[in-house]
C-alpha positions as CSV (number, residue, x, y, z in Angstrom):
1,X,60.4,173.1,165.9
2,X,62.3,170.1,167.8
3,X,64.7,167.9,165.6
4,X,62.2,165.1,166.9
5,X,59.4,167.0,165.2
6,X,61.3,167.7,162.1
7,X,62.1,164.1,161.6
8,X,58.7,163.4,162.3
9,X,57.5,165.6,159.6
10,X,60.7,164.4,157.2
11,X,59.5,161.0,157.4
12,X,55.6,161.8,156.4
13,X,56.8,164.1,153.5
14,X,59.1,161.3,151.9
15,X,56.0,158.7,152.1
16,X,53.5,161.3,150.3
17,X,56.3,162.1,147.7
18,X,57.4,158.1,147.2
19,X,53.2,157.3,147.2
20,X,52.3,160.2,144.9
21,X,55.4,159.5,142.4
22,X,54.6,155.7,142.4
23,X,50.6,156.4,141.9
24,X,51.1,158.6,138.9
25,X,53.8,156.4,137.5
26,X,51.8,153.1,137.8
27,X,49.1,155.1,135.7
28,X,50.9,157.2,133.8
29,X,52.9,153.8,131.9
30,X,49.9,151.7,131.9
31,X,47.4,154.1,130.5
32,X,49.5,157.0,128.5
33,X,52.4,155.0,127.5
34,X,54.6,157.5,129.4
35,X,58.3,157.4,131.2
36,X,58.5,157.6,135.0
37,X,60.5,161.0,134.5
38,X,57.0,162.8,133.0
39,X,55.1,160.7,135.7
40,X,57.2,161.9,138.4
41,X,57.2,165.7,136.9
42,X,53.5,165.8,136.6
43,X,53.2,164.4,140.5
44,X,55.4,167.2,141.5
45,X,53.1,169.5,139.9
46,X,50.4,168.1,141.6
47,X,52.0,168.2,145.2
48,X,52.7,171.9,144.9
49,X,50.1,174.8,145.0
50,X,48.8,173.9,141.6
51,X,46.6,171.9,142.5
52,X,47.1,169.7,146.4
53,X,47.5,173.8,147.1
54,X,44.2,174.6,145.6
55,X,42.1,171.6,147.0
56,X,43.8,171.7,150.6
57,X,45.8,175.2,151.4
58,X,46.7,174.5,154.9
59,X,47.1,171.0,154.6
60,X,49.8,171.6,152.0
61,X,51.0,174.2,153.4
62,X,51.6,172.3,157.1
63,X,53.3,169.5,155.0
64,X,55.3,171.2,152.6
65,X,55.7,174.7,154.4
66,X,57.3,177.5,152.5
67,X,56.9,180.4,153.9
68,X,59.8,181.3,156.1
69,X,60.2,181.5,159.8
70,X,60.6,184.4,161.6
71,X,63.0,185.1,164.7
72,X,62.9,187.5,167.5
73,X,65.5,189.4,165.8
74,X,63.2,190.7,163.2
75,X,65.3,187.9,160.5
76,X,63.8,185.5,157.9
77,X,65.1,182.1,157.4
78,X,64.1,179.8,155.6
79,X,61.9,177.0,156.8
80,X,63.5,174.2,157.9
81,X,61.8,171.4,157.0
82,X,61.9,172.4,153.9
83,X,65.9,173.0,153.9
84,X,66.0,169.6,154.5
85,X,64.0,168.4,151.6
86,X,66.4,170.5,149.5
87,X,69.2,169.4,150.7
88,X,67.9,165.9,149.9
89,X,67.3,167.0,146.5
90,X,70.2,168.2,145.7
91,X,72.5,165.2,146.7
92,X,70.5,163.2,144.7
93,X,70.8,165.2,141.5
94,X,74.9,165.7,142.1
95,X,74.6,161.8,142.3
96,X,72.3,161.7,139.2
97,X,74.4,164.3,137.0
98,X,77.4,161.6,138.2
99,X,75.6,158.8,136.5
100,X,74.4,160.7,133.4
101,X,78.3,161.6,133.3
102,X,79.3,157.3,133.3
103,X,76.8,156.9,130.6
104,X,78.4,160.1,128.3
105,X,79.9,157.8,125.1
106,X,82.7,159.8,123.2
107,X,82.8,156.4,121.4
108,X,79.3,157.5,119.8
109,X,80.5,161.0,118.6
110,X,83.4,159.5,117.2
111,X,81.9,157.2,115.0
112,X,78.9,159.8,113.5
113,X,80.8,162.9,114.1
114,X,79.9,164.8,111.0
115,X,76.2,164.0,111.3
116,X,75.6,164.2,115.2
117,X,77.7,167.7,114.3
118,X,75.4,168.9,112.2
119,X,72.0,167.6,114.4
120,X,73.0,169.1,117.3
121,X,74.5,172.3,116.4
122,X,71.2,172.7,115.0
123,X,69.2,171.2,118.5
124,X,71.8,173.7,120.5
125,X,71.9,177.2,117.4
126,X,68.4,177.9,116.5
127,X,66.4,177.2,119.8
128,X,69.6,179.3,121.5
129,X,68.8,181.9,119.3
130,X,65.1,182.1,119.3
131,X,65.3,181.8,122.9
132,X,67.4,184.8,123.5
133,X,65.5,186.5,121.1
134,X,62.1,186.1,123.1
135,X,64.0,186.9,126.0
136,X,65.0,190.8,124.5
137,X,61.2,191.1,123.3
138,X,60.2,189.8,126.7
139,X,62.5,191.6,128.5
140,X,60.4,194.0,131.3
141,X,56.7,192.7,130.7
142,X,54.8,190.7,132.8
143,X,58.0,190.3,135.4
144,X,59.3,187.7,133.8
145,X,63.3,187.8,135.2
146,X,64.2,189.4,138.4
147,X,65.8,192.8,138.9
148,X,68.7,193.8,138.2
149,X,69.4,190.9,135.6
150,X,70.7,192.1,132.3
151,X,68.8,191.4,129.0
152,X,71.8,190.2,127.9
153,X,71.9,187.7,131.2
154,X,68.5,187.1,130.6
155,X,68.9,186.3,126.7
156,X,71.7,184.0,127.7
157,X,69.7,182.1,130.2
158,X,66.6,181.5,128.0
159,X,68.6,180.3,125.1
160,X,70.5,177.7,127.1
161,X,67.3,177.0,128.8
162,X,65.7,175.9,125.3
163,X,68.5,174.6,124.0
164,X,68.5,171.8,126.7
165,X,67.7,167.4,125.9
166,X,66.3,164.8,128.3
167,X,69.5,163.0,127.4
168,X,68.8,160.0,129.7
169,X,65.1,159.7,128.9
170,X,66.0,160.2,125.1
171,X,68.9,157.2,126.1
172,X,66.7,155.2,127.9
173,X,63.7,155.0,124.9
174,X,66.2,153.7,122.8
175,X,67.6,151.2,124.9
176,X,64.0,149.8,125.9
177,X,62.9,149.8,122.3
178,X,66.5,148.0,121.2
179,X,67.9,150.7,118.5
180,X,70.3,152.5,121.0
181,X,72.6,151.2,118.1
182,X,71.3,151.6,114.9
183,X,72.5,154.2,112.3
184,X,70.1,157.0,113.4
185,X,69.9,155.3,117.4
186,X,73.9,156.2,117.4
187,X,73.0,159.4,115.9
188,X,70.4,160.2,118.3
189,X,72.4,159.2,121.1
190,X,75.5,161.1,120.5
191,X,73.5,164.3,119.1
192,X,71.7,164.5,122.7
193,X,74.9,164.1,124.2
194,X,76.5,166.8,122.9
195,X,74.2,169.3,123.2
196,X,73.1,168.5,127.1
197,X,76.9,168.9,127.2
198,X,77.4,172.5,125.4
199,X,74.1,173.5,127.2
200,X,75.3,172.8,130.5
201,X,79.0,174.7,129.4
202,X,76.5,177.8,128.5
203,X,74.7,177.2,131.6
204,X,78.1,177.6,133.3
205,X,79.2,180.6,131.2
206,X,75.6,182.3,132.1
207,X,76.1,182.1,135.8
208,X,79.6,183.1,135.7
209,X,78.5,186.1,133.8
210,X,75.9,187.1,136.7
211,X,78.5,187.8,139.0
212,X,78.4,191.9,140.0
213,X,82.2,191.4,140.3
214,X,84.3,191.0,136.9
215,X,87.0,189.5,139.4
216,X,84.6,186.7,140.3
217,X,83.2,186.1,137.2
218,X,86.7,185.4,135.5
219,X,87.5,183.5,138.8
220,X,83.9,181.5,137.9
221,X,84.5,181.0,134.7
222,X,88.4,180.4,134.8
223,X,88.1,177.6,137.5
224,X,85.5,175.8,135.5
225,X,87.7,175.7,132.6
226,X,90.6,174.6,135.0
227,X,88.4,171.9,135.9
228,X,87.3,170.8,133.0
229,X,91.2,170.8,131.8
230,X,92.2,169.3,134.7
231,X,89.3,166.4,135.0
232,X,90.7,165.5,131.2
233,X,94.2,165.3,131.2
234,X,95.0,164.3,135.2
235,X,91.8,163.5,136.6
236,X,91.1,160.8,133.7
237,X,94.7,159.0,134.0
238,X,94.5,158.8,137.5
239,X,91.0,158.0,138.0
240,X,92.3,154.5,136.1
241,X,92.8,153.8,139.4
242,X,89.2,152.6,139.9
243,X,89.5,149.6,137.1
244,X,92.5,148.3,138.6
245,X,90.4,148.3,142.1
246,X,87.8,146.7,140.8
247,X,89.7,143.9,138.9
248,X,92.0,143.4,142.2
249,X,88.9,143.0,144.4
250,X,87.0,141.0,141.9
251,X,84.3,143.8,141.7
252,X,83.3,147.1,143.0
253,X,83.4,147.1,147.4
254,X,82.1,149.2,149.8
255,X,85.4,150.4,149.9
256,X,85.9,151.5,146.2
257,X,82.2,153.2,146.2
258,X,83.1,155.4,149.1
259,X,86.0,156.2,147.6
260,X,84.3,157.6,144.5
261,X,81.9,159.3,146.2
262,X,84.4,161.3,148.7
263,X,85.6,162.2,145.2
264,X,82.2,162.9,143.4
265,X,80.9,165.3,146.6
266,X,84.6,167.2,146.7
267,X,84.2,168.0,142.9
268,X,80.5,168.9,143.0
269,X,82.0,171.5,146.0
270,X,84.8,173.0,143.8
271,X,82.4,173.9,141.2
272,X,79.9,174.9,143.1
273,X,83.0,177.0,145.0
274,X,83.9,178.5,142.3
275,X,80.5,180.4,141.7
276,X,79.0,177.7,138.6
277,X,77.1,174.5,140.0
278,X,77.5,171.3,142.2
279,X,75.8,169.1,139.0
280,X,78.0,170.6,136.6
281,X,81.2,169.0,138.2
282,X,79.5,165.8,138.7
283,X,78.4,165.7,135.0
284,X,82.3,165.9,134.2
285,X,83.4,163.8,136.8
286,X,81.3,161.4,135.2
287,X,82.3,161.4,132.0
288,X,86.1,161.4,133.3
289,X,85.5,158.2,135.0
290,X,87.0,155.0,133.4
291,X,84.0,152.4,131.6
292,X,83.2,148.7,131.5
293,X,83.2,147.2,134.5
294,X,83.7,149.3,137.2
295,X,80.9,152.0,135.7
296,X,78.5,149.3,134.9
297,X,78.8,148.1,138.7
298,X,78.9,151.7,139.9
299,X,75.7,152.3,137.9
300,X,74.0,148.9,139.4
301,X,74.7,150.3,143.4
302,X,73.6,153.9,142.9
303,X,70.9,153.9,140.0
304,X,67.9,152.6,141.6
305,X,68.2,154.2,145.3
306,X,69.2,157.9,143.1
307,X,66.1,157.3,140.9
308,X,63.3,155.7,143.1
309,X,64.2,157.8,146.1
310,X,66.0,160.7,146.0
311,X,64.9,162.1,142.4
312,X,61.2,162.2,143.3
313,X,62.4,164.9,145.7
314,X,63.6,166.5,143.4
315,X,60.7,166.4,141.2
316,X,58.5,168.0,144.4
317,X,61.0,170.6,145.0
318,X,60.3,171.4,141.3
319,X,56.5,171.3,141.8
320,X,56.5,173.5,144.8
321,X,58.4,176.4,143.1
322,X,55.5,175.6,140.1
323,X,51.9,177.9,140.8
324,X,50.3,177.3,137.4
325,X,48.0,180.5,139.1
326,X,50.6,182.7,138.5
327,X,49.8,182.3,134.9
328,X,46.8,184.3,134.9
329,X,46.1,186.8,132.5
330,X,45.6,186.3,128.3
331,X,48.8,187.7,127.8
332,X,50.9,185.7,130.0
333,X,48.8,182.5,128.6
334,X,50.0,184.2,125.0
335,X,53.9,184.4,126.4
336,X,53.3,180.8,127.4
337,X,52.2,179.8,124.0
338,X,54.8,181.5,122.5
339,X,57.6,179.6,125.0
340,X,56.2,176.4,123.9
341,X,56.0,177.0,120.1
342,X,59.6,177.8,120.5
343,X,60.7,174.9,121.8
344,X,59.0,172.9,119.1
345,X,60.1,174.4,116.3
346,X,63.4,175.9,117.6
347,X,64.5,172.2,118.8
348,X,62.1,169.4,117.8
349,X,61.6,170.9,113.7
350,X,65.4,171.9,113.9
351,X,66.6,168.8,114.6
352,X,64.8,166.9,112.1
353,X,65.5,169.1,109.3
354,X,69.2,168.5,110.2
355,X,69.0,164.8,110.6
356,X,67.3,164.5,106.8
357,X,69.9,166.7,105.5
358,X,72.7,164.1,107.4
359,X,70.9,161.5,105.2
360,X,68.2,159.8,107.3
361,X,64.6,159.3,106.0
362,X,61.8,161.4,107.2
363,X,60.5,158.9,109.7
364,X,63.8,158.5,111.2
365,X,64.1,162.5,111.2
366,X,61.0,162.9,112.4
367,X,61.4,160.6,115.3
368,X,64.8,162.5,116.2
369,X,63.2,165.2,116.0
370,X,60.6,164.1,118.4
371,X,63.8,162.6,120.8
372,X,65.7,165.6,121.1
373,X,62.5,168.3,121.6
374,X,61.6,166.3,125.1
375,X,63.1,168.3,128.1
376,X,62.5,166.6,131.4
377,X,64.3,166.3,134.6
378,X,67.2,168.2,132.6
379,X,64.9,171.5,132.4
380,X,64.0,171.0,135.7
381,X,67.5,170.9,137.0
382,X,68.1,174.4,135.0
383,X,65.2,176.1,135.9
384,X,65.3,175.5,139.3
385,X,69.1,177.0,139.3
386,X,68.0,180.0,137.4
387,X,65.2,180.5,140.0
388,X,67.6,179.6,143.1
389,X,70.5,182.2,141.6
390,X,68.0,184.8,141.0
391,X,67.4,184.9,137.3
392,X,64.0,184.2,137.0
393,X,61.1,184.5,138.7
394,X,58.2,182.4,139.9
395,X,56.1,183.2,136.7
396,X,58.7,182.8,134.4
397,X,59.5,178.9,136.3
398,X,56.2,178.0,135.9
399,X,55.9,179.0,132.2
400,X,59.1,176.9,131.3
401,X,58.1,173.9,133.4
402,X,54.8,174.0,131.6
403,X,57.0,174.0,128.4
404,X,59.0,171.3,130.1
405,X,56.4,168.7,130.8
406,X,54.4,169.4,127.1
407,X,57.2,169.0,125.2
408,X,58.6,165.7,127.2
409,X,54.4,164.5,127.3
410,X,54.8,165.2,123.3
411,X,58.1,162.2,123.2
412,X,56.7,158.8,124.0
413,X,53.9,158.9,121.8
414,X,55.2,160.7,118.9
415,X,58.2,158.2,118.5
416,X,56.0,155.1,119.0
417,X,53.8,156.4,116.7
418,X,56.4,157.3,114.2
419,X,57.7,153.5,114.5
420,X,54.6,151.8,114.7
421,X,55.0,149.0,111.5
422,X,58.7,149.4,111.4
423,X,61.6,147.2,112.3
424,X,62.0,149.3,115.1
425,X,58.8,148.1,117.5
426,X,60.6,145.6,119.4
427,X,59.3,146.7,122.6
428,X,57.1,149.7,123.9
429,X,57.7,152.1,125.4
């Protein structure tokens, strides 16, 4: 295939996603009451072999081809077309990990520390544990992790797996419904936080721990804790730098947003250098960047072009890795089942319990309950590294993105109706 014919074909498969994404959003708020992040995961779905595969093989298999190409030499690569589309996918989630970084409010913990504490270590223990329990009974049946991953790898990967929070779609409900900061909005907020932040530390720790070599994995694990160390006590000083640019120039320029992106893309490298993961040094990045004005006007120049345009990707990268067929016998319907009950109770019923016993009322518990349970584009983002680093396999993906999208479907609803007659129904959402 001719660079002219794969920018041909580039071009047709970004109108179908940005058409299919916009279609299912438009009907998915009006009608269901639902974000554009389930909108956009449910079109991915749709786009992959789940169904576009089942109604059209060839057509969706000419558009969005994944088998590989092979040479004269007898060697596979992967399709181009479709390294292109992943490539595209994955700037846009370093830059989206980046912004979810700039909106990362230590402020918040501070002020309900003992009772966001005690919400999410319960959001980040029990479904941790559960999860790596199903992973040890699951362990060998049905084919659910590839070979040669450990159960104890595989337990490790499950639990941080459940233990994830749609942080930014749990952020952005509360913001549109104005109780981002009330007692259990703050609470909310900085419970979410922390545990998208522990899970993506475990996430870190899991992949590190993968590595054949005990040499690499303390070389993995050691430079993420270097970065971490380093993005705190030097990066944070010196990244200062930014406000003072933006005051001088009377905003943020051209200049200053190139500047922080040569620095966003060299840290999203090192990580993923180090053996761990591009997003996880853009998450820290981001929350080592100065606020107020500079991160609001950052946020204004990147937000909509990362979340209209490059996320969708994303979301049909997801989709295409997703073969709801795979899922085909009682038992593997029974696993799924299982999966999903876990995530309920091991998150959603965890999480309220914990926010009653930090003093909230039962509607308030219930509804941060109902917050912290959805998964979203965060699951996605974990799932699709487990199934890129050879952790899981194509079964096991589609079984957690089921998970993924019932449990962030559950969300909207629940909390408007758990408001519905309260102070709290300013606005829907």
């Amino acid at each position: 295939m001719s660079n002219f014919e794969l920018v041909l074909k580039l071009l047709l498969q970004l109108t179908i996603i940005l058409v299919a994404c916009r279609l299912i959003t438009i009907v998915g708020r009006r009608y269901l009451g639902q974000t554009d992040v389930v909108c956009e995961m449910i079109a991915g779905v749709m786009l992959g072999p789940s169904l576009f595969g089942l109604i059209t093989p060839d057509l969706q298999q000419w558009l969005f081809p994944k088998a590989p190409i092979l040479l004269a030499t007898g060697e596979k690569i992967p399709n181009p077309s479709m390294s292109i589309l992943f490539a595209i996918s994955q700037i846009g989630l370093v830059i989206y990990m980046f912004l979810i970084g700039l909106e990362f409010n230590t402020n918040l913990i501070k002020q309900r520390v003992k009772s966001a504490g005690l919400v999410s270590a319960a959001g980040i223990l029990a479904p941790f544990t559960l999860g790596g329990t199903a992973a040890f009974l699951l362990y060998g049946k049905a084919e659910l992790f590839k070979q040669g991953v450990t159960p104890w790898a595989a337990a490790l990967y499950l639990g941080a797996s459940m233990s994830i929070t749609a942080f930014p779609m749990l952020a952005r409900m509360l913001y549109e419904r104005g109780i981002a900061k009330t007692r259990f909005g703050t609470l909310a907020l900085a419970a979410g936080s922390i545990d998208d932040a522990t899970a993506w530390c475990l996430l870190a720790i899991v992949l590190a721990s993968l590595k054949a070599n005990t040499s690499i994995a303390i070389f993995a694990i050691g430079g993420g804790i270097g970065y971490v160390l380093f993005s705190i006590f030097v990066g944070r000083p010196a990244l200062t730098i930014f406000t003072r640019m933006t005051k001088r120039d009377d905003g943020v320029t051209i200049q200053t947003l190139t500047l922080v992106l040569i620095v966003l893309m060299f840290s999203s490298w090192f990580t993923d250098a180090v053996g761990i993961y591009a997003v996880f040094g853009a998450f820290i990045l981001g929350t080592a960047m100065p606020r107020g004005e500079f991160a609001d006007q950052i946020r204004d120049r990147t937000e909509y072009l990362t979340t209209s345009f490059l996320l969708p990707i994303f979301f049909v990268f997801s989709g295409l890795n997703t073969q709801i067929g795979l899922v085909n016998t009682p038992a593997l319907w029974g696993i799924t089942l299982l999966i999903v009950a876990i995530a309920i109770f091991g998150k959603g019923i965890a999480c309220m319990l914990a926010a009653k016993i930090a003093g909230e009322n039962w509607r308030e518990s219930a509804t941060i309950g109902a917050l912290m349970n959805a998964r979203g584009l965060m699951e996605l983002i974990i799932l699709n590294i487990g199934l890129e680093q050879g952790i899981i396999t194509p079964t096991l993906f589609t079984i957690m993105v089921i998970m993924a999208i019932f449990t962030t479907l559950m969300a909207s609803p629940l909390v408007a109706f758990l408001l519905q007659g309260t102070s709290y129904t300013k606005s829907s959402v």
